[in-house]
C-alpha positions as CSV (number, residue, x, y, z in Angstrom):
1,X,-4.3,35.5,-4.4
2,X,-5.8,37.1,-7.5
3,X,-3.0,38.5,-10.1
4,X,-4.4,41.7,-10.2
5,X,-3.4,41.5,-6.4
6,X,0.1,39.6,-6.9
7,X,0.9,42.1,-9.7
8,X,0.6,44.7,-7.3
9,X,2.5,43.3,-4.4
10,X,5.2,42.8,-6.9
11,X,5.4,46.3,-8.2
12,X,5.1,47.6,-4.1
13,X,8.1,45.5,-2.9
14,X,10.4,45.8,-6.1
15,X,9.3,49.2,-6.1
16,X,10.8,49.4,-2.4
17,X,13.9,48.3,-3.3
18,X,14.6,50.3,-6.0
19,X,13.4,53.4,-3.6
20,X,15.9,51.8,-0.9
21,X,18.6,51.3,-3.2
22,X,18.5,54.5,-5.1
23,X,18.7,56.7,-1.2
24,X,21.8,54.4,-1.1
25,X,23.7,55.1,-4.3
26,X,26.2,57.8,-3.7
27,X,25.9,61.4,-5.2
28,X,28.3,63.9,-6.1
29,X,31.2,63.2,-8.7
30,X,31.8,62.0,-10.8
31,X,28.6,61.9,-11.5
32,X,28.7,62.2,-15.2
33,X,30.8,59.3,-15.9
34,X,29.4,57.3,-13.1
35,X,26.3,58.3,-10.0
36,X,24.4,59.5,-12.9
37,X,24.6,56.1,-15.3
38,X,24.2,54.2,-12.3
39,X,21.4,55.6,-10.7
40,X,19.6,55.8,-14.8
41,X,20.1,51.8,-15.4
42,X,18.9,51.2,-11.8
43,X,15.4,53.6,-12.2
44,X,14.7,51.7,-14.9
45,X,14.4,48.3,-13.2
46,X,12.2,45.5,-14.7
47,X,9.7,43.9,-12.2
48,X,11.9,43.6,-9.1
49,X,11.0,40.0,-8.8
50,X,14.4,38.9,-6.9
51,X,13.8,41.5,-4.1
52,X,10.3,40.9,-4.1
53,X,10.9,37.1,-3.1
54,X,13.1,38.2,-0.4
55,X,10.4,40.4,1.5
56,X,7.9,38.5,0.9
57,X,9.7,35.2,2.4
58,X,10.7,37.3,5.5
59,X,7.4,38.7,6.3
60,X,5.6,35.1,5.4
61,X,8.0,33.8,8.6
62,X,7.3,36.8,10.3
63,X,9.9,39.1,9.4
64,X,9.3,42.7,9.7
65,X,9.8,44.3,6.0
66,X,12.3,47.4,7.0
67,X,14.8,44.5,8.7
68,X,14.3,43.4,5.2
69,X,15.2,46.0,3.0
70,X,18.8,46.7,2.7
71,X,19.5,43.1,1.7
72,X,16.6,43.3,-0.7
73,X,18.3,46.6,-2.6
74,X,21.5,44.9,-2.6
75,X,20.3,41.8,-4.0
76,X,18.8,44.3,-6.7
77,X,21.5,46.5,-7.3
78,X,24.0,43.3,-7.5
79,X,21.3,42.0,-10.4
80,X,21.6,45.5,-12.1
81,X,25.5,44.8,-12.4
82,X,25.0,41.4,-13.4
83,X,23.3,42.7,-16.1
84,X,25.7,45.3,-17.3
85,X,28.4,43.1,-17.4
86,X,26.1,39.8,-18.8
87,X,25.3,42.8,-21.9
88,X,29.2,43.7,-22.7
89,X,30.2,40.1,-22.4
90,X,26.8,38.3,-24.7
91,X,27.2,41.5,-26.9
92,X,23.7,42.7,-26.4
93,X,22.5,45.6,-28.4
94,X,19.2,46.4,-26.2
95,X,17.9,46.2,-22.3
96,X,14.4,47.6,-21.1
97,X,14.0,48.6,-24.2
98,X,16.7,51.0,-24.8
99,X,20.1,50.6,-26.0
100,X,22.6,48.8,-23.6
101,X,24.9,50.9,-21.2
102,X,27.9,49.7,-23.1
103,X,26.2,51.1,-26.2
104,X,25.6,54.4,-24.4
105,X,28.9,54.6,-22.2
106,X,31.1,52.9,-24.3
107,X,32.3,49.3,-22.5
108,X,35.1,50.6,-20.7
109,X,32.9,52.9,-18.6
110,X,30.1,50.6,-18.6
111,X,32.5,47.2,-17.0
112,X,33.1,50.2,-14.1
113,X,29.8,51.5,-13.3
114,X,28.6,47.5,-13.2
115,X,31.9,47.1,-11.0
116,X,30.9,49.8,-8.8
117,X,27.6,48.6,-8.7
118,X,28.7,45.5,-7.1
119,X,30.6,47.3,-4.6
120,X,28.0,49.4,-3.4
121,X,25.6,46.4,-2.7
122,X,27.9,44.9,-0.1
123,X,28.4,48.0,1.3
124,X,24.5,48.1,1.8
125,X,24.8,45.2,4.1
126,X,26.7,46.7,6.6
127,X,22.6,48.5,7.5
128,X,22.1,44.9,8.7
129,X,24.8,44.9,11.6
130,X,22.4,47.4,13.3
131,X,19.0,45.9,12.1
132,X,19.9,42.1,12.6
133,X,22.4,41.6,15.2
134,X,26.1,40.8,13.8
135,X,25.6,37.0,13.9
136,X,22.5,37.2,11.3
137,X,24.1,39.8,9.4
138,X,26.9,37.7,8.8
139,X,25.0,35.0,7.5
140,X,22.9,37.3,5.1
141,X,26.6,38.0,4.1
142,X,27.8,34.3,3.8
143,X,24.5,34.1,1.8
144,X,25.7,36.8,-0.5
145,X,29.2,35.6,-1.1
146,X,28.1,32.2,-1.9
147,X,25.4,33.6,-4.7
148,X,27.9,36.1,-6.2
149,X,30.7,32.7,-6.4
150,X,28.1,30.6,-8.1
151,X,26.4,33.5,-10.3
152,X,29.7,34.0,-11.8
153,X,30.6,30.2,-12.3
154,X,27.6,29.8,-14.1
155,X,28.1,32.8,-16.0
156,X,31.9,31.1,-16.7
157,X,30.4,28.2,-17.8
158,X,28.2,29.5,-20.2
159,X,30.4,31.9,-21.9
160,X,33.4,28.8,-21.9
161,X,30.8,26.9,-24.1
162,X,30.1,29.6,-26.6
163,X,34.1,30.4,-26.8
164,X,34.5,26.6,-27.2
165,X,31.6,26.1,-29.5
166,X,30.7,23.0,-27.8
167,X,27.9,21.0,-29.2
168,X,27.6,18.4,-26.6
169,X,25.9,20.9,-24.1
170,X,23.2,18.3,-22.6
171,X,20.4,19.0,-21.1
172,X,21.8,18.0,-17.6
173,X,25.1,20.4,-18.5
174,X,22.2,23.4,-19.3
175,X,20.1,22.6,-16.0
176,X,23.4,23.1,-13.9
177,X,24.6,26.0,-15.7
178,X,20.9,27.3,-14.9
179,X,21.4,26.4,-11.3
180,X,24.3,28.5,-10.9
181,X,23.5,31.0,-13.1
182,X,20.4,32.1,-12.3
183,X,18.8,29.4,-9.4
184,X,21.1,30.5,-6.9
185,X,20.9,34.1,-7.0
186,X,17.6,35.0,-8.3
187,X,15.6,32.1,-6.4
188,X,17.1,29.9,-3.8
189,X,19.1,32.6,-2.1
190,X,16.1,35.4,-2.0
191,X,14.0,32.4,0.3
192,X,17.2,31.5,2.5
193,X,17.9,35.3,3.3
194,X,14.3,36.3,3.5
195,X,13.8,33.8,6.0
196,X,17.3,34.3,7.5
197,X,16.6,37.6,8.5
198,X,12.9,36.8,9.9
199,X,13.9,33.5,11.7
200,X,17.7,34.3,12.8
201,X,19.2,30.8,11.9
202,X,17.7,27.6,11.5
203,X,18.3,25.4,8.5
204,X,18.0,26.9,5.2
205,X,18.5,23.9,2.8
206,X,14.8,23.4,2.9
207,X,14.8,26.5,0.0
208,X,17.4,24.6,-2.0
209,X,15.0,22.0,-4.0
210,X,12.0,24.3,-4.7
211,X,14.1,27.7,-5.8
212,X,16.2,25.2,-8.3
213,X,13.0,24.0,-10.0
214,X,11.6,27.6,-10.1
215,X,14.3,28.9,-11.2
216,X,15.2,26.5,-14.1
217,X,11.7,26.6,-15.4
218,X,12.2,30.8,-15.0
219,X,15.2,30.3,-17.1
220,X,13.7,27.9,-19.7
221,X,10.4,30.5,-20.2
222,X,12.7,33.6,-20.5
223,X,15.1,31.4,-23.3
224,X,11.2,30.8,-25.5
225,X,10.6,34.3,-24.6
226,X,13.8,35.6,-26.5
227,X,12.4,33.0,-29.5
228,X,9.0,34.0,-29.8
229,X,8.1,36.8,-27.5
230,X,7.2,40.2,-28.2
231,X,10.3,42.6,-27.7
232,X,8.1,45.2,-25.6
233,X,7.9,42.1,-22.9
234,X,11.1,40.6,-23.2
235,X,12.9,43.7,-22.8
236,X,16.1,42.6,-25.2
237,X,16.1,41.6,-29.2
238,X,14.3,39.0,-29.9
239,X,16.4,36.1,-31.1
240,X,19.1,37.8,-29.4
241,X,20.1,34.1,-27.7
242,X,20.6,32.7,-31.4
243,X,22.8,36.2,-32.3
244,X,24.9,35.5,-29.3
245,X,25.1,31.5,-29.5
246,X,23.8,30.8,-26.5
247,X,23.6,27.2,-25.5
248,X,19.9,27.0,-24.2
249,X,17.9,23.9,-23.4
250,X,16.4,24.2,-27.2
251,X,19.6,24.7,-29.3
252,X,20.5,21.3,-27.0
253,X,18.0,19.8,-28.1
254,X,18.6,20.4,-31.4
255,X,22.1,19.6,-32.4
256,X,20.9,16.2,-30.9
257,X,18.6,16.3,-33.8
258,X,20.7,17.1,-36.7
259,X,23.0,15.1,-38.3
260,X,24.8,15.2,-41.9
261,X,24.8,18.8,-43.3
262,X,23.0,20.2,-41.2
263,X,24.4,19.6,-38.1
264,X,27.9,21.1,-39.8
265,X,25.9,24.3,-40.9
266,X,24.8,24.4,-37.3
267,X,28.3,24.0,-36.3
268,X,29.7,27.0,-38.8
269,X,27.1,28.7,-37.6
270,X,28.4,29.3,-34.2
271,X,31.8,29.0,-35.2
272,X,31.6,32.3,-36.4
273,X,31.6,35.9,-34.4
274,X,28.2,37.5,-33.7
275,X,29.1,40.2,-35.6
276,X,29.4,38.5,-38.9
277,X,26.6,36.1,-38.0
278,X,23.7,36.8,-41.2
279,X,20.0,37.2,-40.7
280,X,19.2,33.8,-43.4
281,X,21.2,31.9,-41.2
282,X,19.6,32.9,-37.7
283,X,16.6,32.2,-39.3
284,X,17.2,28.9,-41.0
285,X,18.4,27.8,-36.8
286,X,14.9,29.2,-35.6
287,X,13.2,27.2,-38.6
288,X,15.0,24.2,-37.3
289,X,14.3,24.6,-34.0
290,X,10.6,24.7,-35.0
291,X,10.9,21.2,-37.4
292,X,12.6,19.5,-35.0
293,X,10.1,20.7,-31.8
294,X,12.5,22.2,-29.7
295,X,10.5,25.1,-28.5
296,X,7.4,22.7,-27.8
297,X,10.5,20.1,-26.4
298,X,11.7,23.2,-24.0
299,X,8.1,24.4,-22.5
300,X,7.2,21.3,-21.4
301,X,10.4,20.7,-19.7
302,X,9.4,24.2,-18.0
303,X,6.0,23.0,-17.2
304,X,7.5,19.6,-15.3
305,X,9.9,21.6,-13.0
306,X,7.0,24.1,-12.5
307,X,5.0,21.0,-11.2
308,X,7.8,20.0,-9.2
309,X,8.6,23.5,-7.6
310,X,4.4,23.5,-6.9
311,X,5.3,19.7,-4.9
312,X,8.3,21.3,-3.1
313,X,6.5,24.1,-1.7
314,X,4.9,22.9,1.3
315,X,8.1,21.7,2.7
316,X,9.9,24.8,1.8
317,X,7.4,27.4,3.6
318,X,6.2,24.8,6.2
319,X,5.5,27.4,8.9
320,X,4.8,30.2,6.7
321,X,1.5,32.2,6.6
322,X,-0.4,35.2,5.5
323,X,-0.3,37.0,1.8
324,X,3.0,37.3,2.0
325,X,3.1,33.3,1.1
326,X,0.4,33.4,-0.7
327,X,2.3,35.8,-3.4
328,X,4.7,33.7,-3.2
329,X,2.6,30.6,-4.3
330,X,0.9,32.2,-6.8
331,X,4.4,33.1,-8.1
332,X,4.4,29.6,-9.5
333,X,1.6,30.4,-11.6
334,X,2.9,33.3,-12.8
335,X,6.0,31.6,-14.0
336,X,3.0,29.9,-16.4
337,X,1.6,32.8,-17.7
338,X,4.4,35.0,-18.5
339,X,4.9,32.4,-21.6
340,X,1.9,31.2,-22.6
């Protein structure tokens, strides 16, 4: 598949979901204080990739794409309130390019709309009763409680570290906070249910291997992305991750590297509140990072799971056919070029 032609697939099935999920979202009031927000922050959707791997997984097996549409918007909408709450809690100053619900709402308003954004989702999946049958559509349900439980262990994790200031975050310790994190909910769990609700049943674990080692290397691109991308494609502050402390795969790597003085300016460093956190220092941690090669240490860590999500594939869509599998192999490619 060309990526003129994958770009475009990706924009017609998140675009789908959003359409799906925005018919969904209640009207009325109080719409000032909540509808409104909600259905704002969810317009404004970045590229939908979560849904799209869902439809595109159930019509690969042979799914029909309506039967896979109301778990695709609640997968989405559920994302939209990850995000909400992932802003107030990392204290995030911009999304999408505009300032962060919690900036415009204030937090107590923003933790409910994300709250009632969550709700809403699993009240989408009650549309699958009719569509699926009530065995399937209580698997697609199992599916979602087990994403939600391990998206917000992962979320646990990482904000215990940065409360903690733990410096002895390893590389294994980051790769299964990225499994739970992100893995589960953004790329395991998309396959399973997409080819849940084509197939009816069957073994799912096949997903398991190759949406962990897409996932990771997503998670490791979008953490050199908040280093050294462009703000207009990352769609947050750039060096945001450094601001908020976040124990990536690169700060890892580098208090491994430091020792002496600079490994205790590193720790008083993110010791101390974002807030009072100075530019010089951010900067001296970026310039560190770059001495000690932890950006060039990170991509090709994302480049090896990339390689190894590429070896998993056959086995995971053994039996699938058409574009739809085709997007999503090129998907691996894409996961290349969004960081070059």
């Amino acid at each position: 598949m060309e990526r003129a032609a994958f770009l475009d697939r990706l924009a017609e099935y998140g675009g789908l979901a959003r359409k799906t999920l925005l018919a969904r979202l209640p009207e009325g009031e109080p719409a000032r204080h909540l509808y409104q927000p909600m259905r704002d922050f969810c317009a404004r959707s970045g590229k939908g990739i979560r849904p799209a791997l869902l439809i595109a997984s159930c019509r690969a097996f042979g799914g029909a794409l309506n039967d896979a549409l109301p778990s695709a918007a609640a997968l989405e909408l559920l994302h939209n309130a990850f995000l909400i709450h992932d802003d107030i809690q990392d204290q995030s100053e911009t999304r999408r390019g505009v300032p962060c619900l919690h900036a415009e709402l204030g937090v107590p308003l923003a933790i409910n709309v994300g709250d009632a954004m969550m709700a809403n989702a699993f009240r989408m999946l009650w549309d699958n009763i009719a569509l699926l049958g009530p065995g399937t559509a209580a698997r697609v349900l199992d599916e979602f409680d087990h994403l939600t439980s391990e998206s917000l262990e992962g979320q646990a994790l990482e904000l215990g570290w940065i409360r903690d200031n733990a410096l002895d975050v390893g590389p294994a310790d980051y790769l299964r906070m990225t499994l739970k994190k992100t893995c589960w909910y953004s790329f395991i769990h998309p396959c399973r249910i997409g080819a849940l609700i084509a197939r009816g049943g069957g073994d799912l674990d096949s997903f398991n291997e190759f949406g962990f080692l897409l996932g990771a290397a997503f998670q490791i691109r979008d953490d050199i992305l908040n280093l050294v991308g462009s703000e207009d494609r990352y769609g947050k502050e750039i060096l945001g991750d450094l601001y908020e402390g976040k124990r990536t795969l690169m700060l890892a790597r580098l208090a491994g590297a430091l020792d002496g003085r600079d490994h205790a300016r590193l720790t008083r460093f993110l010791a101390t509140p974002r807030g009072a956190r100075k530019e010089a220092e951010v900067v001296w941690v970026f310039d560190a990072m770059k001495r000690h090669d932890c950006i060039a240490y990170a991509r090709t860590a994302a480049d090896r799971l990339v390689e190894g999500a590429k070896a998993a594939f056959p086995t995971a869509f053994a039996g699938a056919a058409g574009e739809d599998r085709d997007f999503i192999a090129h998907l691996l490619d894409y996961m290349v070029e969004r960081e070059a």
